[in-house]
C-alpha positions as CSV (number, residue, x, y, z in Angstrom):
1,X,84.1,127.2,110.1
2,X,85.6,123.9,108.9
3,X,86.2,120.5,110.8
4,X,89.9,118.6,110.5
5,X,89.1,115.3,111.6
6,X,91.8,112.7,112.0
7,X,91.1,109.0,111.0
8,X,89.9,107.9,114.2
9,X,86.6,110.1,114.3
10,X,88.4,113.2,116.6
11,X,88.3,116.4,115.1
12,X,92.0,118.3,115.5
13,X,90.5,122.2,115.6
14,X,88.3,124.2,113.8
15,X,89.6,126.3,111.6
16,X,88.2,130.4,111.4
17,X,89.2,133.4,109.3
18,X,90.5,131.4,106.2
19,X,92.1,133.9,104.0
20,X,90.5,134.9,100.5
21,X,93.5,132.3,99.2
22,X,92.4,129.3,101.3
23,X,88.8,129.7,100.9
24,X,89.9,129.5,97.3
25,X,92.0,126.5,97.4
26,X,89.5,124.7,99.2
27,X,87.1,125.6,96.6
28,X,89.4,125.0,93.8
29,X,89.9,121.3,95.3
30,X,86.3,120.5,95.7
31,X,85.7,121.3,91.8
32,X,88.2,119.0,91.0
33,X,87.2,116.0,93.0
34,X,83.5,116.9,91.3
35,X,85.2,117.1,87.8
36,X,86.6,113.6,88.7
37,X,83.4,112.3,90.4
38,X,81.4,113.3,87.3
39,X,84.2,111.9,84.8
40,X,84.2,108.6,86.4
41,X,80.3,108.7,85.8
42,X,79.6,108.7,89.9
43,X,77.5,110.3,92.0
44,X,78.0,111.6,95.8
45,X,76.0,108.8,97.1
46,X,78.3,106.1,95.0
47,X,82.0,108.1,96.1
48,X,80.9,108.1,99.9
49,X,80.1,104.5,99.7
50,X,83.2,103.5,97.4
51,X,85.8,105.4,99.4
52,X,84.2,105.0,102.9
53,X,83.7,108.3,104.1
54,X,80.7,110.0,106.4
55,X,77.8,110.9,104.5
56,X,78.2,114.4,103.7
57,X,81.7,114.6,103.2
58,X,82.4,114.0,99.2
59,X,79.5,117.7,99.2
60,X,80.7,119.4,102.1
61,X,84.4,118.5,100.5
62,X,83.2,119.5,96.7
63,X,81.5,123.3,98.1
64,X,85.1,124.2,99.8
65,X,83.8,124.2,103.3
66,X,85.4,120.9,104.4
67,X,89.2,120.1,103.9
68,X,90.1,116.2,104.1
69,X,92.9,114.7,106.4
70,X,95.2,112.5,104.6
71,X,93.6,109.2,105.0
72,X,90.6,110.2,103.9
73,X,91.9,112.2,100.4
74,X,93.4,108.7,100.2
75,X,90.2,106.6,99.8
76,X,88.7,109.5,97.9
77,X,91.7,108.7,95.2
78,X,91.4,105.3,95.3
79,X,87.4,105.4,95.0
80,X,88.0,107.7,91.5
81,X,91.0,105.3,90.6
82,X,93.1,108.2,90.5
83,X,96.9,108.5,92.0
84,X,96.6,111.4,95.0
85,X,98.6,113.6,92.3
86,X,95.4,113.7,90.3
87,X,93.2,115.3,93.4
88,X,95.3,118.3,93.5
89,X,96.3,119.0,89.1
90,X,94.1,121.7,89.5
91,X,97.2,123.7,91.2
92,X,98.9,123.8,87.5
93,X,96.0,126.3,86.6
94,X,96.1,128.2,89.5
């Protein structure tokens, strides 16, 4: 079960039955913000306070079982001083 929220703290549906290909996706996304955490010598703790995101969202985010709204893969980018492009290069291997 995964949580869209929108930018103002409401949560738009939870999502059930993700296909093998999502479930993949999402976990294909969260290794590369965890590559990019690690390569910018962060941990969770300093890319939740950097970006300004809830707590657990940078883990739940980097173990595929939370997908980010736009806003919020926005500060996550500018946190890791990356262009948005970066978050998702891991789509060139897939």
């Amino acid at each position: 079960m995964f949580l869209l929220g929108f930018g103002n703290g409401q949560f738009a549906a939870m999502q059930k039955d993700l296909t093998k290909e999502e479930e993949q996706y999402l976990l294909k996304f969260g290794e590369q913000i965890r590559r990019l955490r690690k390569e910018k010598g962060m941990t969770q703790a300093d890319l939740v306070f950097e970006a300004k995101v809830h707590g657990n969202m940078i883990g739940r985010i980097e173990r595929g079982e939370r997908a980010a709204n736009l806003l919020q893969l926005h500060k996550i980018a500018k946190a890791l001083e990356v262009n948005l492009e970066e978050l998702f290069a891991f789509e060139k291997k897939l």
